[in-house]
C-alpha positions in Angstrom: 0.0 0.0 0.0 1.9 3.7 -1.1 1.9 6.2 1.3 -1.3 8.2 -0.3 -3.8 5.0 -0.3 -2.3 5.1 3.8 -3.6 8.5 4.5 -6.4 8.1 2.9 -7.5 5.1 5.0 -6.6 7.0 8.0 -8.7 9.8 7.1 -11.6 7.6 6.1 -11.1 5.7 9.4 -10.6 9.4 11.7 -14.1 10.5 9.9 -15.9 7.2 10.6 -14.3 7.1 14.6 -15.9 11.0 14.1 -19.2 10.0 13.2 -19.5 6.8 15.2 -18.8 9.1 18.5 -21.4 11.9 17.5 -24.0 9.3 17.1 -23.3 7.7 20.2 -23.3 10.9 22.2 -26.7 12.1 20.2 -27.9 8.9 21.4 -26.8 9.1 25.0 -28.2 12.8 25.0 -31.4 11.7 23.9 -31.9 8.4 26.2 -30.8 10.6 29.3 -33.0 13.7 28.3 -36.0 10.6 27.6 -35.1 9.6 31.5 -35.2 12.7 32.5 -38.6 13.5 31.5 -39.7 9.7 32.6 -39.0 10.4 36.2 -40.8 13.7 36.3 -43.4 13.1 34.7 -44.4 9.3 35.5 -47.8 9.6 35.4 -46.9 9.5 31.9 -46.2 6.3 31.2 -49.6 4.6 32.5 -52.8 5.7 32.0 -56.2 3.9 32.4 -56.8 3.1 29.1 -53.6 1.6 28.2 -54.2 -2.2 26.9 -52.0 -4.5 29.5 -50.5 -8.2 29.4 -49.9 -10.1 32.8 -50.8 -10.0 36.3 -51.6 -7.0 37.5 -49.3 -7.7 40.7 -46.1 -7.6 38.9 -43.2 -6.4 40.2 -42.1 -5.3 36.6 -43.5 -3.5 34.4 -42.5 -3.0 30.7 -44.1 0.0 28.9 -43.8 -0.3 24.9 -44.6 3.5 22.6 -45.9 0.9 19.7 -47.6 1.3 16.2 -48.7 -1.3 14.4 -47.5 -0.2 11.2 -44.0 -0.1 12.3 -41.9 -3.0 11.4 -39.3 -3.0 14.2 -42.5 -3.3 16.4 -43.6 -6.5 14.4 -39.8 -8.3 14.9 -39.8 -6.8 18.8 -43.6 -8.2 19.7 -42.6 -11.7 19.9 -39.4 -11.0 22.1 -41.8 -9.1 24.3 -44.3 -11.8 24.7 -41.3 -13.9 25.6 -40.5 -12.3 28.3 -43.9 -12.1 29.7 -43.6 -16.3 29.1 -39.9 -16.3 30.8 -41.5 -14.1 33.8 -44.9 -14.9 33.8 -45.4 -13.7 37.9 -42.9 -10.8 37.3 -43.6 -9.0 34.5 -46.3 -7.1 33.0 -46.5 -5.2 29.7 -48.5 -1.6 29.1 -49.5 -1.2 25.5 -49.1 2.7 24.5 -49.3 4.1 21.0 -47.2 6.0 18.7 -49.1 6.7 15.4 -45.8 7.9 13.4 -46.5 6.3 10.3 -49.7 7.2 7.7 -53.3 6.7 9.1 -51.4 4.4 11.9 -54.2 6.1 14.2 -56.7 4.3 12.3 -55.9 1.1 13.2 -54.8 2.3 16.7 -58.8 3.3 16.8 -59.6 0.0 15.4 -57.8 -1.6 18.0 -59.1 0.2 20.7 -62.6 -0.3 19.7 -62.0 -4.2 19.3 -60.9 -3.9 23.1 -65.1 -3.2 23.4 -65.6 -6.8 22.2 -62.9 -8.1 24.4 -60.7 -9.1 20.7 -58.1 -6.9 21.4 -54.9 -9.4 21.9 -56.2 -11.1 19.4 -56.8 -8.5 16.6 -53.4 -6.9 17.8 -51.4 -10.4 16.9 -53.3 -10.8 13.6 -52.7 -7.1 12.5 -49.5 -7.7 13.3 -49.5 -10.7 11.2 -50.2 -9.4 8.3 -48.5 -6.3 8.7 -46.5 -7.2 5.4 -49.6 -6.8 3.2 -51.5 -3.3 4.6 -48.9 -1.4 6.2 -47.3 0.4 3.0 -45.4 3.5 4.6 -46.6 5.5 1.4 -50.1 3.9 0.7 -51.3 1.0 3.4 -54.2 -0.8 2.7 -56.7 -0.1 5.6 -59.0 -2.7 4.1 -56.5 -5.5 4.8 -55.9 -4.6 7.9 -59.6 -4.2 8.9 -60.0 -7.7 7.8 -57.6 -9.3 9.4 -59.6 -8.2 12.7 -62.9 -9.7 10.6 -60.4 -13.3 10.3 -60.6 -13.3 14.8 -64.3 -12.3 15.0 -64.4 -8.8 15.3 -67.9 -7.3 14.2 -66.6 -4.7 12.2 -69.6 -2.4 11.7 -69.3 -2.0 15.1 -65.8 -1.6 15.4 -65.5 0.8 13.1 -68.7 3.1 15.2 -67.1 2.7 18.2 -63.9 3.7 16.8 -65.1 6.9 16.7 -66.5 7.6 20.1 -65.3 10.1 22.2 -63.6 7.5 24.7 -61.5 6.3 21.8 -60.3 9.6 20.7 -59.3 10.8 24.1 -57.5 7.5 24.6 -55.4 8.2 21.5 -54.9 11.7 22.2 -53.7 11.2 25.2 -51.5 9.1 24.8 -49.7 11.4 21.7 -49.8 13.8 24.3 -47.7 11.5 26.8 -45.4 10.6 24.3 -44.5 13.8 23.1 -43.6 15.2 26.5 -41.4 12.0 27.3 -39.8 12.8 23.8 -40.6 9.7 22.2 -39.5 9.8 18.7 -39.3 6.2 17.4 -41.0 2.7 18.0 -40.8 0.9 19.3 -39.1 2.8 22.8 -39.4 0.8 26.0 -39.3 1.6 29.6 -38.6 -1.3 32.3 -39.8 0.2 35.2 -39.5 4.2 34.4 -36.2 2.9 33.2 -35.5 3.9 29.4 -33.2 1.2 27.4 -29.5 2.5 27.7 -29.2 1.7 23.8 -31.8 0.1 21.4 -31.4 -3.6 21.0 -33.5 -6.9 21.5 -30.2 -7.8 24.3 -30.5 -4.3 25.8 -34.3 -4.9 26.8 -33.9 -8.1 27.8 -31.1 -7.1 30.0 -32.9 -4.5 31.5 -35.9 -6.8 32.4 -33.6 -9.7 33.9 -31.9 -6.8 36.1 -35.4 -5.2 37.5 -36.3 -8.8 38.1 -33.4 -9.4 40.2 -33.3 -6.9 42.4 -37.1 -8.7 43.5 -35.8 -11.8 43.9 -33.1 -11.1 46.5 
Protein backbone atom coordinates (compact mmCIF):
# COMPACT_ATOMS: atom_id res chain seq x y z
CA UNK A 1 0.00 0.00 0.00
CA UNK A 2 1.89 3.69 -1.10
CA UNK A 3 1.85 6.15 1.35
CA UNK A 4 -1.27 8.18 -0.33
CA UNK A 5 -3.81 4.99 -0.30
CA UNK A 6 -2.27 5.13 3.81
CA UNK A 7 -3.55 8.53 4.52
CA UNK A 8 -6.40 8.13 2.91
CA UNK A 9 -7.50 5.10 4.98
CA UNK A 10 -6.65 7.02 8.02
CA UNK A 11 -8.70 9.77 7.06
CA UNK A 12 -11.58 7.56 6.14
CA UNK A 13 -11.14 5.69 9.35
CA UNK A 14 -10.57 9.38 11.66
CA UNK A 15 -14.06 10.55 9.89
CA UNK A 16 -15.95 7.21 10.58
CA UNK A 17 -14.26 7.07 14.60
CA UNK A 18 -15.91 10.96 14.10
CA UNK A 19 -19.23 9.96 13.19
CA UNK A 20 -19.46 6.83 15.24
CA UNK A 21 -18.77 9.08 18.48
CA UNK A 22 -21.44 11.91 17.45
CA UNK A 23 -23.99 9.27 17.05
CA UNK A 24 -23.30 7.72 20.17
CA UNK A 25 -23.26 10.93 22.22
CA UNK A 26 -26.70 12.05 20.21
CA UNK A 27 -27.88 8.94 21.35
CA UNK A 28 -26.78 9.08 24.96
CA UNK A 29 -28.19 12.80 24.98
CA UNK A 30 -31.41 11.72 23.88
CA UNK A 31 -31.93 8.38 26.16
CA UNK A 32 -30.79 10.60 29.25
CA UNK A 33 -32.98 13.67 28.26
CA UNK A 34 -36.03 10.58 27.65
CA UNK A 35 -35.14 9.59 31.52
CA UNK A 36 -35.21 12.66 32.50
CA UNK A 37 -38.57 13.45 31.47
CA UNK A 38 -39.73 9.70 32.57
CA UNK A 39 -38.99 10.42 36.22
CA UNK A 40 -40.80 13.66 36.27
CA UNK A 41 -43.43 13.09 34.69
CA UNK A 42 -44.37 9.27 35.53
CA UNK A 43 -47.80 9.62 35.41
CA UNK A 44 -46.90 9.55 31.93
CA UNK A 45 -46.17 6.30 31.20
CA UNK A 46 -49.60 4.55 32.53
CA UNK A 47 -52.83 5.66 32.03
CA UNK A 48 -56.20 3.89 32.38
CA UNK A 49 -56.80 3.09 29.07
CA UNK A 50 -53.58 1.61 28.24
CA UNK A 51 -54.17 -2.16 26.92
CA UNK A 52 -52.03 -4.46 29.49
CA UNK A 53 -50.49 -8.15 29.40
CA UNK A 54 -49.93 -10.13 32.85
CA UNK A 55 -50.77 -10.00 36.33
CA UNK A 56 -51.64 -7.02 37.52
CA UNK A 57 -49.26 -7.66 40.66
CA UNK A 58 -46.09 -7.64 38.87
CA UNK A 59 -43.21 -6.44 40.19
CA UNK A 60 -42.11 -5.27 36.60
CA UNK A 61 -43.52 -3.51 34.43
CA UNK A 62 -42.53 -3.01 30.75
CA UNK A 63 -44.11 0.01 28.93
CA UNK A 64 -43.77 -0.29 24.90
CA UNK A 65 -44.59 3.50 22.65
CA UNK A 66 -45.91 0.89 19.69
CA UNK A 67 -47.56 1.35 16.15
CA UNK A 68 -48.70 -1.28 14.36
CA UNK A 69 -47.52 -0.16 11.17
CA UNK A 70 -43.99 -0.09 12.34
CA UNK A 71 -41.85 -3.01 11.44
CA UNK A 72 -39.31 -2.95 14.21
CA UNK A 73 -42.52 -3.34 16.38
CA UNK A 74 -43.64 -6.49 14.41
CA UNK A 75 -39.82 -8.26 14.89
CA UNK A 76 -39.80 -6.76 18.82
CA UNK A 77 -43.59 -8.16 19.72
CA UNK A 78 -42.57 -11.72 19.88
CA UNK A 79 -39.41 -11.01 22.10
CA UNK A 80 -41.81 -9.14 24.33
CA UNK A 81 -44.35 -11.85 24.68
CA UNK A 82 -41.26 -13.89 25.59
CA UNK A 83 -40.49 -12.34 28.35
CA UNK A 84 -43.92 -12.14 29.66
CA UNK A 85 -43.60 -16.26 29.12
CA UNK A 86 -39.89 -16.25 30.76
CA UNK A 87 -41.51 -14.14 33.84
CA UNK A 88 -44.92 -14.93 33.79
CA UNK A 89 -45.36 -13.71 37.94
CA UNK A 90 -42.89 -10.82 37.32
CA UNK A 91 -43.62 -9.00 34.52
CA UNK A 92 -46.26 -7.10 32.98
CA UNK A 93 -46.51 -5.20 29.66
CA UNK A 94 -48.51 -1.61 29.14
CA UNK A 95 -49.45 -1.18 25.49
CA UNK A 96 -49.05 2.70 24.48
CA UNK A 97 -49.33 4.11 20.96
CA UNK A 98 -47.19 6.05 18.66
CA UNK A 99 -49.11 6.68 15.37
CA UNK A 100 -45.79 7.87 13.39
CA UNK A 101 -46.52 6.29 10.32
CA UNK A 102 -49.69 7.18 7.66
CA UNK A 103 -53.34 6.70 9.13
CA UNK A 104 -51.35 4.41 11.86
CA UNK A 105 -54.23 6.05 14.23
CA UNK A 106 -56.72 4.35 12.29
CA UNK A 107 -55.93 1.07 13.20
CA UNK A 108 -54.83 2.32 16.72
CA UNK A 109 -58.82 3.28 16.82
CA UNK A 110 -59.59 -0.01 15.43
CA UNK A 111 -57.77 -1.65 18.00
CA UNK A 112 -59.11 0.20 20.71
CA UNK A 113 -62.65 -0.32 19.66
CA UNK A 114 -62.02 -4.25 19.32
CA UNK A 115 -60.89 -3.93 23.13
CA UNK A 116 -65.05 -3.20 23.39
CA UNK A 117 -65.60 -6.84 22.20
CA UNK A 118 -62.93 -8.08 24.40
CA UNK A 119 -60.67 -9.07 20.67
CA UNK A 120 -58.08 -6.94 21.41
CA UNK A 121 -54.94 -9.36 21.89
CA UNK A 122 -56.23 -11.11 19.41
CA UNK A 123 -56.78 -8.46 16.61
CA UNK A 124 -53.37 -6.91 17.81
CA UNK A 125 -51.40 -10.44 16.89
CA UNK A 126 -53.26 -10.79 13.64
CA UNK A 127 -52.68 -7.13 12.48
CA UNK A 128 -49.48 -7.70 13.28
CA UNK A 129 -49.53 -10.75 11.22
CA UNK A 130 -50.19 -9.42 8.33
CA UNK A 131 -48.50 -6.33 8.66
CA UNK A 132 -46.49 -7.25 5.40
CA UNK A 133 -49.62 -6.85 3.19
CA UNK A 134 -51.51 -3.30 4.55
CA UNK A 135 -48.92 -1.42 6.24
CA UNK A 136 -47.29 0.35 3.02
CA UNK A 137 -45.44 3.47 4.63
CA UNK A 138 -46.62 5.50 1.36
CA UNK A 139 -50.05 3.88 0.73
CA UNK A 140 -51.34 1.03 3.44
CA UNK A 141 -54.21 -0.81 2.68
CA UNK A 142 -56.68 -0.07 5.56
CA UNK A 143 -59.03 -2.74 4.07
CA UNK A 144 -56.55 -5.51 4.83
CA UNK A 145 -55.87 -4.59 7.89
CA UNK A 146 -59.60 -4.23 8.93
CA UNK A 147 -60.03 -7.68 7.77
CA UNK A 148 -57.58 -9.27 9.44
CA UNK A 149 -59.62 -8.20 12.71
CA UNK A 150 -62.86 -9.67 10.61
CA UNK A 151 -60.36 -13.29 10.26
CA UNK A 152 -60.65 -13.34 14.84
CA UNK A 153 -64.27 -12.29 14.96
CA UNK A 154 -64.42 -8.80 15.32
CA UNK A 155 -67.90 -7.34 14.17
CA UNK A 156 -66.60 -4.66 12.19
CA UNK A 157 -69.56 -2.43 11.66
CA UNK A 158 -69.31 -1.96 15.07
CA UNK A 159 -65.81 -1.64 15.43
CA UNK A 160 -65.49 0.85 13.13
CA UNK A 161 -68.72 3.15 15.24
CA UNK A 162 -67.10 2.68 18.17
CA UNK A 163 -63.89 3.67 16.79
CA UNK A 164 -65.09 6.86 16.69
CA UNK A 165 -66.50 7.62 20.10
CA UNK A 166 -65.26 10.08 22.16
CA UNK A 167 -63.63 7.53 24.66
CA UNK A 168 -61.49 6.32 21.77
CA UNK A 169 -60.30 9.56 20.72
CA UNK A 170 -59.35 10.81 24.07
CA UNK A 171 -57.52 7.49 24.58
CA UNK A 172 -55.38 8.21 21.54
CA UNK A 173 -54.88 11.73 22.22
CA UNK A 174 -53.71 11.16 25.25
CA UNK A 175 -51.53 9.08 24.81
CA UNK A 176 -49.66 11.39 21.71
CA UNK A 177 -49.77 13.82 24.32
CA UNK A 178 -47.73 11.48 26.79
CA UNK A 179 -45.38 10.55 24.27
CA UNK A 180 -44.50 13.84 23.08
CA UNK A 181 -43.59 15.20 26.53
CA UNK A 182 -41.35 12.05 27.28
CA UNK A 183 -39.81 12.78 23.78
CA UNK A 184 -40.65 9.71 22.21
CA UNK A 185 -39.48 9.82 18.70
CA UNK A 186 -39.31 6.17 17.36
CA UNK A 187 -40.99 2.72 17.99
CA UNK A 188 -40.84 0.86 19.33
CA UNK A 189 -39.06 2.80 22.83
CA UNK A 190 -39.38 0.80 26.05
CA UNK A 191 -39.31 1.64 29.64
CA UNK A 192 -38.57 -1.31 32.34
CA UNK A 193 -39.80 0.21 35.22
CA UNK A 194 -39.47 4.19 34.40
CA UNK A 195 -36.24 2.92 33.18
CA UNK A 196 -35.51 3.86 29.36
CA UNK A 197 -33.16 1.25 27.39
CA UNK A 198 -29.50 2.53 27.69
CA UNK A 199 -29.20 1.69 23.81
CA UNK A 200 -31.82 0.12 21.41
CA UNK A 201 -31.42 -3.58 20.96
CA UNK A 202 -33.50 -6.94 21.53
CA UNK A 203 -30.23 -7.82 24.34
CA UNK A 204 -30.48 -4.25 25.80
CA UNK A 205 -34.31 -4.92 26.79
CA UNK A 206 -33.92 -8.15 27.84
CA UNK A 207 -31.11 -7.13 29.96
CA UNK A 208 -32.91 -4.51 31.49
CA UNK A 209 -35.91 -6.80 32.44
CA UNK A 210 -33.59 -9.66 33.94
CA UNK A 211 -31.87 -6.78 36.12
CA UNK A 212 -35.44 -5.16 37.52
CA UNK A 213 -36.33 -8.79 38.14
CA UNK A 214 -33.36 -9.42 40.19
CA UNK A 215 -33.33 -6.90 42.41
CA UNK A 216 -37.14 -8.69 43.50
CA UNK A 217 -35.79 -11.76 43.91
CA UNK A 218 -33.09 -11.09 46.48
Amino acid sequence: MNSKKITVSVLVAVVLSFFAFGMYSYQQRVNNSQQDKASQAAQRLVRMHSPVLGPVNAPVKIVEFFDPACETCREFYPIVKGLLKKYPNDVRLVVRYAPFHRNSDLVVKMLEASKLQGKYWEVLDAVLADQPQWASHSEPNLYVAYQSAVRVGVDLNKALFDAQSPAVTAALKQDVEDLTALEVTKTPTFFVNGRSLPSFGAAQLESLVAEEVAKFKK
